[in-house]
N, C-alpha and C positions, 0 to 999 in steps of 0.2 A: 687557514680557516680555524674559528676557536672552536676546541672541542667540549666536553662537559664542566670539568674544571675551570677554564674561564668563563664560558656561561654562568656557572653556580657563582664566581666570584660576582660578577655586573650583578645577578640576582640578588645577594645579598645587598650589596652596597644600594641597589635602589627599593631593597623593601624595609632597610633603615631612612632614606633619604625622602619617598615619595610615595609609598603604601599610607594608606588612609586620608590624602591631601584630594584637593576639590582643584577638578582645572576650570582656569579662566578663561585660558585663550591658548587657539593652538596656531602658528604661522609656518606654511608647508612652503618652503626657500628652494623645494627644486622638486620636480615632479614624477622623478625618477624613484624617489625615496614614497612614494607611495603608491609606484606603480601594481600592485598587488591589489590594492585599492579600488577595484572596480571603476567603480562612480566620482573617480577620483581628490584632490589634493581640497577643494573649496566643503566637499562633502563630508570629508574625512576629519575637517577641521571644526564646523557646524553640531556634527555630531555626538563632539567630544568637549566642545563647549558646557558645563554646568555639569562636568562627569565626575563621583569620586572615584578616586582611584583604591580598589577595595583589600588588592594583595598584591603578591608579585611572584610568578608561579613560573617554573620551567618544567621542561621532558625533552630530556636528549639535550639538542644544541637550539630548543628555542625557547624562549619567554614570551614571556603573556603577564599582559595586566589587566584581570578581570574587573570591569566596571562597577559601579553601583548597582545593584540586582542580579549582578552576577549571569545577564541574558547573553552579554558580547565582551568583550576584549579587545585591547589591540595585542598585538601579535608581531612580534620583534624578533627581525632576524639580522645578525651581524653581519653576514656576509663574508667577504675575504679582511675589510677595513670599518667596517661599524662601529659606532664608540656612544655610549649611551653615559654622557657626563651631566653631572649635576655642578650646577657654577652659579656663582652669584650673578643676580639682574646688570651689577655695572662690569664685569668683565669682559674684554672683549671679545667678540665674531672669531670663533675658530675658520681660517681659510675655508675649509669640508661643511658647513654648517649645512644641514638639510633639513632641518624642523626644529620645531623650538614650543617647550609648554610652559607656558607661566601659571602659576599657582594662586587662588584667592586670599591666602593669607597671611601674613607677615615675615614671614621665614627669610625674605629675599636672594631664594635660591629659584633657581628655574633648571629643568629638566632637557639636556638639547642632544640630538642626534646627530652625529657627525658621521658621514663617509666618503673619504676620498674615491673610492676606486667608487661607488655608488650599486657596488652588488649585491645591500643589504635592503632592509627598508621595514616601515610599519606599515600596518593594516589592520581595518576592522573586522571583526567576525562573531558570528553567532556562536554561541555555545553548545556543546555537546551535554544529555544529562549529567555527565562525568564533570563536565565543567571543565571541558578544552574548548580550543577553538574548531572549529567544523574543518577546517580542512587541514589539522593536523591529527586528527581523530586514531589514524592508520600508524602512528609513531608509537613504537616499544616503550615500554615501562625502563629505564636505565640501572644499569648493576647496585647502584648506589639508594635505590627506591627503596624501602622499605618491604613495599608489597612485589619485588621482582621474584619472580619465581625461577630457583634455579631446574626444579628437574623439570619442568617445560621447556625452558630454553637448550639443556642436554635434548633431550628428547627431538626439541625439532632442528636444532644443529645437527643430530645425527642422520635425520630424513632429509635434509637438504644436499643435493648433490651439486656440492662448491667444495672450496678450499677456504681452509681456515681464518686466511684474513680477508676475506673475499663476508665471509658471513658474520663475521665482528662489524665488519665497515655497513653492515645492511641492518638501517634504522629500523625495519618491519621486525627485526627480530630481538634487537638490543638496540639504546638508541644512548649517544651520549660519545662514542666511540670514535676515534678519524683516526687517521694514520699514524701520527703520532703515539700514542697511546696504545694502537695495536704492536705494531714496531717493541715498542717497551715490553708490556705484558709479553710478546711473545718470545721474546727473549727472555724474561725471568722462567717464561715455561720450557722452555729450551725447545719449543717448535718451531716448524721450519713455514715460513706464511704460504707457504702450497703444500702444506699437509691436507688431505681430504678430509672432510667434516666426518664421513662415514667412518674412520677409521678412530674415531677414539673415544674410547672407553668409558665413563661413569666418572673413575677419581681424575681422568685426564682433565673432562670438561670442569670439574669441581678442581682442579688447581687453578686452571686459567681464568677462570672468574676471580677466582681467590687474588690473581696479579695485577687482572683487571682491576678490582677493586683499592687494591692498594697503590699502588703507581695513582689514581685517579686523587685517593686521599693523599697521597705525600703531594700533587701537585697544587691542589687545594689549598694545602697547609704553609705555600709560598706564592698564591699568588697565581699560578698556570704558570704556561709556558710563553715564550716572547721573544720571537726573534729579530724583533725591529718594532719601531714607536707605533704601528699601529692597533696591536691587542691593547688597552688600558682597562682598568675598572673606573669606577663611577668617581672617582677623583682624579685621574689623569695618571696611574701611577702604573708601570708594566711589573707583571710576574717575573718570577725568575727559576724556576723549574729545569731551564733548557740547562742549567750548570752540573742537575745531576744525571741526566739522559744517561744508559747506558747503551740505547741502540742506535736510536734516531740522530743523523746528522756526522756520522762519528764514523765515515766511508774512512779505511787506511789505518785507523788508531788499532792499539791491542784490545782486544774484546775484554773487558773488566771480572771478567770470570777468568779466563784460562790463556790470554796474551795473543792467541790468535786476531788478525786483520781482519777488523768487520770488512763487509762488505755490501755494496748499495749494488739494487738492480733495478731498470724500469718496472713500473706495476703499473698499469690499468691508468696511465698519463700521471701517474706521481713515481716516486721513489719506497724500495723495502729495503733497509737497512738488518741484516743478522748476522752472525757470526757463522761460518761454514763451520768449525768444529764443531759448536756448541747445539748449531740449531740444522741440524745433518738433511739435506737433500733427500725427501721423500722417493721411495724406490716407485710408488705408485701413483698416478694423477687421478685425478674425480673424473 
């Protein structure tokens, strides 16, 4: 699933490629891809006829392209295989094609939605006065936001009775975050991912944001992560982040700190990846 970092990457490449272009036509190729869509695929396409497209805006792991007046958006989610590629009018049909927007002006690029596995999709929606979509309204502000407040999110990290990678993964509180990425940070923080939220302290929560923060930007800085052809940006090209992982995927190897063998456990139907020396089994649970 792409977390912040790939997000921000697609977002950039389509608010060079597709921010400020007027759509002409939009053809919804499979009905899946706008299931989200109420009133479905023919409505969805009607409505977006003679639309500009006016930014290209994310929080957390979705995007949104606010319309002309800024009233609605659609609302882009990737899903596990989403791929939001910009490609010239005569290239061919990606096999996964599931929408497609053509543009009114001469550029001869067009805007196409591809998902295999079909877990993603667009949809339209009203705007919040904030200027989100209405039913992402409830999504945290992300570590890398400007306006993220960190002694709020201390403060209610600490009234929350969970475990530590349990309240990174939960979008209402910080949004931007998945597995991966917690996996990492929580290893540069040297916690262990069933550390109690209640148990730590002020400079604690002010490191782990601090790792949060940085692991997000060094993956950024390549592109995200990629472990097979499905994650692309808006050219078709994958990240490569996964080569400096120090937690995630790396069950059996020496832990990059101190030579002990990470180790992988089930979590919550995925995988936690940490180092038992480094990141020491909490004596207490939440």
């Amino acid at each position: 699933m792409p977390e912040l970092p790939e997000v921000e990457v697609v977002r950039r490449g389509l608010a060079t490629w597709v921010a400020g272009r007027t759509i002409a036509e939009v053809q919804v190729l499979h009905p899946r891809a706008v299931r989200r869509h109420i009133a479905g695929g023919e409505d969805f396409a009607a409505r977006l006829k003679g639309q500009g497209i006016a930014d290209v805006c994310r929080r957390g792991k979705y995007l949104w392209l606010p319309l002309s007046g800024f009233d609605t958006s659609v609302l882009g989610h990737l899903g596990m295989s989403g791929q939001l590629l910009v490609q010239p009018y005569d290239a061919p049909d990606e096999k996964h094609l599931r929408i497609r927007f053509r543009f009114d002006d001469s550029l001869g690029t067009e805007l196409r939605f591809v998902d295999q596995r079909t877990f993603g999709g667009l949809s339209l929606h009203d705007n919040t006065p904030d200027g989100l979509p209405d039913v992402i309204a409830h999504i945290a502000r992300d570590p890398l936001d400007p306006l993220f407040d960190d002694a709020a999110f201390h403060t209610a990290l600490r009234a929350r009775r969970t475990t530590i990678k349990r309240a990174l993964l939960d979008q209402s509180l910080i949004s931007g975050v998945g597995n991966i990425y917690a996996d990492e940070a929580l290893w540069r923080s040297r916690l262990h991912y069933d550390r109690p939220t209640a148990t730590l302290i002020r400079p604690r929560s002010v490191e782990l944001l601090g790792h949060v923060r940085e692991v997000m930007t060094a993956a950024l800085a390549v592109g995200g992560t990629t472990f097979d052809s499905l994650y692309v940006n808006v050219n078709g090209e994958s990240g490569y982040f996964d080569r400096s992982l120090d937690a995630y995927g790396r069950e059996g190897l020496p832990c990059n700190r101190c030579g002990t063998a990470m180790r992988r456990r089930p979590w919550m139907n995925r995988s936690s990846y940490f180092c038992p020396r480094c990141q020491r089994i909490p004596r207490t649970t939440a």
